[in-house]
RODO-2510 file (C-alpha; in nm, 4 decimals, decimal comma):
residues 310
     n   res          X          Y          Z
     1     x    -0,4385     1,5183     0,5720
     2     x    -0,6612     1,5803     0,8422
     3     x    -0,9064     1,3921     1,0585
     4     x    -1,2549     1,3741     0,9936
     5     x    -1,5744     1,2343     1,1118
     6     x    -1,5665     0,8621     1,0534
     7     x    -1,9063     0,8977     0,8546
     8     x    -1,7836     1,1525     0,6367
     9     x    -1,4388     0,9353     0,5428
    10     x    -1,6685     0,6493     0,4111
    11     x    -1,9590     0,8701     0,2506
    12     x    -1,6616     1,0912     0,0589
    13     x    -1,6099     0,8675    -0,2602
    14     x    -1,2484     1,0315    -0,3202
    15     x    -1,1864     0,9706     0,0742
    16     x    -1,2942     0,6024     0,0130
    17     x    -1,0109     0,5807    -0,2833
    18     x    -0,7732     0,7516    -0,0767
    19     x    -0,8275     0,5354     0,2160
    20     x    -0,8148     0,2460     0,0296
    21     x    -0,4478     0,3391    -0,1644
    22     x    -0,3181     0,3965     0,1768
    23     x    -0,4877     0,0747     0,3517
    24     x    -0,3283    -0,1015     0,0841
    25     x     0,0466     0,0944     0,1593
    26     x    -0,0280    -0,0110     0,5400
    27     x    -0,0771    -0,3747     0,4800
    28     x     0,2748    -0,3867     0,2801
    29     x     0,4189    -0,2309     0,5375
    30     x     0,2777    -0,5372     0,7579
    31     x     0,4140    -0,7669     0,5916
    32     x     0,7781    -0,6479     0,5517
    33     x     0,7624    -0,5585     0,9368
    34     x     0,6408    -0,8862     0,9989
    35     x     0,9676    -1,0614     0,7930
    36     x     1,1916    -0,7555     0,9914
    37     x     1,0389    -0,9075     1,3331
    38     x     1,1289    -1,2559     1,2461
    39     x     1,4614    -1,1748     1,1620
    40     x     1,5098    -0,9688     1,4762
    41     x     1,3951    -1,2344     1,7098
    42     x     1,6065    -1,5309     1,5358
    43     x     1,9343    -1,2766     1,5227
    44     x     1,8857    -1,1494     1,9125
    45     x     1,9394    -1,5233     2,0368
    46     x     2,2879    -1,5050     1,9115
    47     x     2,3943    -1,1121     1,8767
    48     x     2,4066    -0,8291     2,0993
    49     x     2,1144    -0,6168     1,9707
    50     x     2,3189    -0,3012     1,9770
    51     x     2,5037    -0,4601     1,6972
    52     x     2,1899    -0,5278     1,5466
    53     x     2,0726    -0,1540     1,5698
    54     x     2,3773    -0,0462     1,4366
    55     x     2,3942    -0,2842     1,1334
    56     x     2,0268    -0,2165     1,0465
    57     x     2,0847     0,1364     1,0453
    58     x     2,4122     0,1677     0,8645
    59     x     2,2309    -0,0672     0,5742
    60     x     1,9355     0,1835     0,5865
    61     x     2,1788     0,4804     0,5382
    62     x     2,4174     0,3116     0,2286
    63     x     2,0389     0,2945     0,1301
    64     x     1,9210     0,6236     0,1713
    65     x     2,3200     0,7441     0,1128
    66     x     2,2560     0,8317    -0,2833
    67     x     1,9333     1,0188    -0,1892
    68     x     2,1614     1,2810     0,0660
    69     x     2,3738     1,3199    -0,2074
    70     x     2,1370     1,4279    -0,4518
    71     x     1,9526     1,6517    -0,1851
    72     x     2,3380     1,7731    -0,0727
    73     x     2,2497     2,1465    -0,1622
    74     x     1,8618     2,1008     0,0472
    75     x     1,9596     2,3248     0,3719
    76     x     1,6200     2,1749     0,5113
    77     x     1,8076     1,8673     0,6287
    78     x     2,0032     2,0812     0,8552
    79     x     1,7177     2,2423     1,0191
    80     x     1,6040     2,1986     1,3986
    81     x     1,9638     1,9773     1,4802
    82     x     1,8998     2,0201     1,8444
    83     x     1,5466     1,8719     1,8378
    84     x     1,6857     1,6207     1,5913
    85     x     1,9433     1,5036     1,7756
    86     x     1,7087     1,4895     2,0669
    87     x     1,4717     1,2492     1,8606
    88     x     1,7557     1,0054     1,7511
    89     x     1,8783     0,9642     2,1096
    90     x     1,5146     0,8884     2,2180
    91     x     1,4967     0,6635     1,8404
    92     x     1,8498     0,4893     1,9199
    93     x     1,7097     0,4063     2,3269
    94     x     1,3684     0,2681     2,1860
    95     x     1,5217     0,0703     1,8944
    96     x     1,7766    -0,1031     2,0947
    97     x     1,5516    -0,1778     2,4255
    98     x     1,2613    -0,3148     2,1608
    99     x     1,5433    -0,5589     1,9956
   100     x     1,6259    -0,6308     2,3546
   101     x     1,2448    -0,7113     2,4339
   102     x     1,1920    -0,9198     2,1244
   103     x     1,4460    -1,2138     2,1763
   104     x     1,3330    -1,2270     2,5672
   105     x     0,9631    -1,2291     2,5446
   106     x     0,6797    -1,3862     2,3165
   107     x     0,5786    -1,1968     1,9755
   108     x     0,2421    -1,1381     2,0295
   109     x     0,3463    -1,0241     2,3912
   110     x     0,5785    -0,7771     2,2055
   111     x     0,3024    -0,6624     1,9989
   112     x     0,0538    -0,5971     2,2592
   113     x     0,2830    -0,3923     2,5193
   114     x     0,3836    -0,1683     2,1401
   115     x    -0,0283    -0,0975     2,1697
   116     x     0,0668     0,1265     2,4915
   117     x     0,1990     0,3931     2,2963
   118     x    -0,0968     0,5758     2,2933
   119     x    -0,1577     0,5357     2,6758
   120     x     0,2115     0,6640     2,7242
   121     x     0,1443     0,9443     2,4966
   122     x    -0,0861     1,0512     2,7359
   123     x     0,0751     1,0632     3,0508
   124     x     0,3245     1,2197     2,8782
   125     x     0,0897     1,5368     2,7979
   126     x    -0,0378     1,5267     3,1264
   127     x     0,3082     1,5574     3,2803
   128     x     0,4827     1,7823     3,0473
   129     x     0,2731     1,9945     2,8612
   130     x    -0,0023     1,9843     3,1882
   131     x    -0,3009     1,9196     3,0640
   132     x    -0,5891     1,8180     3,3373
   133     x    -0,7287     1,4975     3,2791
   134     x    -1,0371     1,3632     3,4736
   135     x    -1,0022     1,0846     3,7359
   136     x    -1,2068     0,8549     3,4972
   137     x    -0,9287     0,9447     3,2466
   138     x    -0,6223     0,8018     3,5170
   139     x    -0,7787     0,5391     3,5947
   140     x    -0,8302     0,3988     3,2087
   141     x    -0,4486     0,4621     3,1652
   142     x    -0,3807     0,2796     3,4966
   143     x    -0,5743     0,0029     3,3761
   144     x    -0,3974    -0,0050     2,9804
   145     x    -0,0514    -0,0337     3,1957
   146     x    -0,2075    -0,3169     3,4547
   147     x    -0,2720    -0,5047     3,1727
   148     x     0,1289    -0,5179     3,0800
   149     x     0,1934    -0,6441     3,4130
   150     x    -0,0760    -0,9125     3,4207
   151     x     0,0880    -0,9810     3,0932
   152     x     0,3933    -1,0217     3,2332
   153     x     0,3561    -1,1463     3,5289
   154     x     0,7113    -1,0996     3,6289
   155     x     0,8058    -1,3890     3,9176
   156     x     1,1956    -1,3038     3,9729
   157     x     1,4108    -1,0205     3,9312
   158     x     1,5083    -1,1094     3,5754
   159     x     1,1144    -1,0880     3,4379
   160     x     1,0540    -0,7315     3,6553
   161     x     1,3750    -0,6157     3,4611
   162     x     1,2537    -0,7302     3,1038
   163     x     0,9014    -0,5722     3,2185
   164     x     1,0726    -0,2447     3,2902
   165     x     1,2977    -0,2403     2,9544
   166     x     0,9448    -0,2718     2,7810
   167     x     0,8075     0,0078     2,9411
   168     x     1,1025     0,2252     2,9062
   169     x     1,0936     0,1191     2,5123
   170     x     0,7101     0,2514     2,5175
   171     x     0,8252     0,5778     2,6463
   172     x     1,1408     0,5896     2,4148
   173     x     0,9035     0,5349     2,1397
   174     x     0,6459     0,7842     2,1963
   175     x     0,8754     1,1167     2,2813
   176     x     0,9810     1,0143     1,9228
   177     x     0,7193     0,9815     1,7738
   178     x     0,5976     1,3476     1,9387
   179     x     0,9509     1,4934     1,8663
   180     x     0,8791     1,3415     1,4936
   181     x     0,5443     1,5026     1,4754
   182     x     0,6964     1,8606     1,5528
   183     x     0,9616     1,8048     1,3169
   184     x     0,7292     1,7022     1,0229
   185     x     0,6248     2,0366     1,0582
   186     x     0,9395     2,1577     0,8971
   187     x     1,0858     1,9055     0,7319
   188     x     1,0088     1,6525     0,5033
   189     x     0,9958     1,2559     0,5107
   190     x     1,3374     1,2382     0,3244
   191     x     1,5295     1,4507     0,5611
   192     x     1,3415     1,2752     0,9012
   193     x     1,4996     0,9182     0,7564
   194     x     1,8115     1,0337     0,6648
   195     x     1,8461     1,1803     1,0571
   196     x     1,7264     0,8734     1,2114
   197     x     1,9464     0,6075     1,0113
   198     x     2,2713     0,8050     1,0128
   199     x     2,1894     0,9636     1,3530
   200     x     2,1302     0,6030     1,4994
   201     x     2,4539     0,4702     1,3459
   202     x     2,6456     0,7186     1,4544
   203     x     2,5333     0,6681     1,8382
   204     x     2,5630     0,2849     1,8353
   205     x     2,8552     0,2644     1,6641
   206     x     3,0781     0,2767     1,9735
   207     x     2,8843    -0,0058     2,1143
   208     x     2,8342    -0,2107     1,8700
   209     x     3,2063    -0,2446     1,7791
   210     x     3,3007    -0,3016     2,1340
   211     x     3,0270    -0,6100     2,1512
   212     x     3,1284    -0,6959     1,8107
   213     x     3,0701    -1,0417     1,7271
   214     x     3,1502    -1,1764     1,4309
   215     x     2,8849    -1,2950     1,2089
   216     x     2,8644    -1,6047     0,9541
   217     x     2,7807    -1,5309     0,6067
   218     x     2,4385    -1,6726     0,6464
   219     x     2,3992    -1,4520     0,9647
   220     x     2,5255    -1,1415     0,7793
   221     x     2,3300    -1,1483     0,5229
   222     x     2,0228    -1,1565     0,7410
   223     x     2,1532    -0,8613     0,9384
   224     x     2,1713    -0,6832     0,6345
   225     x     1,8438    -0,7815     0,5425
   226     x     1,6718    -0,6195     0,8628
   227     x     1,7883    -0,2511     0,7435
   228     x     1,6637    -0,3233     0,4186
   229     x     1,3022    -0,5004     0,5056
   230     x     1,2845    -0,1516     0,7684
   231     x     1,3457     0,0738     0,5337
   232     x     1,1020    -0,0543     0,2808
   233     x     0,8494    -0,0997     0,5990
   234     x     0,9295     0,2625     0,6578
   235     x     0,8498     0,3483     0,3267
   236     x     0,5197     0,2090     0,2814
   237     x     0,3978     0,3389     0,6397
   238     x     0,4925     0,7105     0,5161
   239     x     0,2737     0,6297     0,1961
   240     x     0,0272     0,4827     0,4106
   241     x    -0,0376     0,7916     0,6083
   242     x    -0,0028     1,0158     0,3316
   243     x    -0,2793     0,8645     0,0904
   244     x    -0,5260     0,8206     0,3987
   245     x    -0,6895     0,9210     0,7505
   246     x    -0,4981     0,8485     1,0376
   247     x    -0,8067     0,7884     1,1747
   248     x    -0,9401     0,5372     0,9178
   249     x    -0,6358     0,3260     0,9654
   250     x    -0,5154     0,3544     1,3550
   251     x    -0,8014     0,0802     1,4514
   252     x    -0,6210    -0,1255     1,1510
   253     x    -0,3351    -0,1436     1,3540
   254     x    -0,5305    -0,3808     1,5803
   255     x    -0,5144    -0,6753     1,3284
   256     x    -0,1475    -0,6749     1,4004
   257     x    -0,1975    -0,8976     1,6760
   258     x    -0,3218    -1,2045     1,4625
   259     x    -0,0085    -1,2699     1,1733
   260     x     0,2521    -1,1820     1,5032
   261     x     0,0675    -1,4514     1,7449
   262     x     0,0424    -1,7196     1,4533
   263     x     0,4004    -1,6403     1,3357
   264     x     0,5111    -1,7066     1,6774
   265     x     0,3273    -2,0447     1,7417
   266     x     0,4312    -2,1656     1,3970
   267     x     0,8339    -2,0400     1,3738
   268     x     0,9028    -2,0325     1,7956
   269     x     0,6570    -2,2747     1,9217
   270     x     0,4932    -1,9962     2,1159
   271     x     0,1658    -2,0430     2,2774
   272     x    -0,0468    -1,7397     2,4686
   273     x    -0,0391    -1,8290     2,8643
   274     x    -0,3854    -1,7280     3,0448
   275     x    -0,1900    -1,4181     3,1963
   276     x    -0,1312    -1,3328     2,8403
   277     x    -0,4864    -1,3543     2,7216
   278     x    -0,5841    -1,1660     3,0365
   279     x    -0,3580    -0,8990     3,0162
   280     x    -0,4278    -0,8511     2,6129
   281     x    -0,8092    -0,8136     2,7164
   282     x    -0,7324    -0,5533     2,9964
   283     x    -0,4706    -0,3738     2,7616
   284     x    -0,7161    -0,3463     2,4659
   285     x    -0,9830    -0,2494     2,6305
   286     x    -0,8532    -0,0125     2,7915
   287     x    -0,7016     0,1542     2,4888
   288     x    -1,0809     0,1215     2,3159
   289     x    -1,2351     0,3499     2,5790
   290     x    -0,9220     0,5897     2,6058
   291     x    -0,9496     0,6382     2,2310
   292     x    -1,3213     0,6534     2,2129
   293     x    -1,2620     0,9239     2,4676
   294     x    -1,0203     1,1607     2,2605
   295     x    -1,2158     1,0879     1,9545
   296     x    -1,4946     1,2648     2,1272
   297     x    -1,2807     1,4930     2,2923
   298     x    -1,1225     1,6341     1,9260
   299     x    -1,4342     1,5727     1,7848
   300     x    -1,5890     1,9016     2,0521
   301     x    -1,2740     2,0560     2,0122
   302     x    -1,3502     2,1081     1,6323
   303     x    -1,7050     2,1944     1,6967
   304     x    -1,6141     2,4745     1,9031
   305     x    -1,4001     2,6324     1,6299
   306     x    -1,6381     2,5682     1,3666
   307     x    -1,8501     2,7833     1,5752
   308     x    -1,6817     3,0039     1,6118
   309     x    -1,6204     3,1169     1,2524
   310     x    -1,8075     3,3792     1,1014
***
């Protein structure tokens, strides 16, 4: 689907419907990330997270193992393998330095430095594909990324590390998610989640079995459970997206913030410091005016073409 003007998405009846099926694919998928992000964080005090990664994936590809079979005769799997390898390296970095981030810092300060993405998606256009972005422009992104280290507030050399294994995670995520995007142009949801479960198992493999710690049955079993909690998640996001806007439910993405901050006080004890709080305000509105800004920017884009047709 495409984007449209928020007034038309609401005054559309059939682009109501739509955007409610999908709002209501997107808040499943909340709630089995949510039960994914507890497990994480309870499993990263005790395991190295590469051996998470690795045992999440390989349960999401036993998973998704029947579905290859079937589609064993689909050459589309098999297309772009440069650019998908490419995207599972950048997957496999951003997985395992999130997991990382999780069982060293708060949730909710986990869920506000994921709101960067878009921020880091920016910078990355501006350095590789060289786009020319006003001052007033820089200096919103400057502020989104002050905000993370307000948030942070790093005091030693341990916190400044942590801080910089978040950041690096941000940027993981969003050549991914760009490399994704491209791909999706060829290839279908199937074939993407087949290359990033098997393609992420395959890299941290190696790892994993060389950190290999032996889990209890208890502990196992929640491992397990983290591949199969993502892949559903996974699963409901792609609905999500396909039923509705993307711009009708990116500002629902916002809401994330409450369930992860009262999870954490209730199951880790964690309470918001001021620097938090601070940095969360910065952060988000930051992001507000930076997407207000390319909403208006796409918006003028698609003027001009409509325009421009006879």
């Amino acid at each position: 689907m495409t984007d449209r003007n928020p007034v038309e998405i609401f005054t559309s009846k059939s682009g109501l419907s739509n955007n409610l099926k999908g709002l209501s694919w997107l808040l499943g998928n909340e709630v089995f990330t949510l039960f994914h992000l507890v497990l994480i964080k309870i499993l990263g005090l005790n395991f190295p997270v590469i051996e998470i990664v690795f045992i999440r994936c390989l349960t999401s590809s036993v998973i998704l193992f029947p579905l290859l079979y079937m589609h064993r005769n689909d050459s589309s799997v098999m297309k772009d393998i440069k650019l998908n390898a490419l995207r599972v390296l950048f997957s496999a970095a951003a997985l395992t330095s999130n997991f990382f981030v999780i069982s060293k810092i708060q949730l909710s300060q986990v869920s506000l430095i994921g709101y960067l993405r878009p921020a880091a998606m920016s910078l990355i256009a501006i350095m590789f594909l060289k786009e020319r972005p006003s001052i007033f422009r820089w200096l919103i992104i400057l502020t989104g990324f002050s905000g993370i280290w307000i948030m942070l507030a790093p005091d030693n050399e341990g916190d400044g590390f942590i801080m910089l294994i978040a950041l690096g995670c941000v940027f993981f995520g969003s050549f991914s998610v760009i490399l994704q995007k491209k791909l999706s142009q060829t290839m279908d949801n199937l074939s993407l989640m087949i290359w990033y479960s098997f393609g992420i198992t395959l890299i941290t493999g190696p790892f994993a079995v060389t950190l290999w710690k032996v889990p209890s049955m208890r502990e196992a079993c929640m491992l397990i459970a983290t591949g199969i909690l993502s892949t559903i998640a996974q699963y409901f996001f792609i609905n999500a997206y396909r039923y509705a806007e993307a711009s009708f439910l990116a500002p629902m993405h916002y809401f994330h913030i409450i369930p992860v901050t009262i999870i954490g006080f209730v199951t880790f004890a964690e309470v918001p410091s001021f620097n938090t709080v601070l940095g969360a305000g910065i952060l988000l509105s930051a992001l507000a005016i930076l997407g207000y800004i390319e909403m208006k920017q796409n918006n003028y884009v698609s003027e001009k073409e409509h325009a421009k047709e006879p």
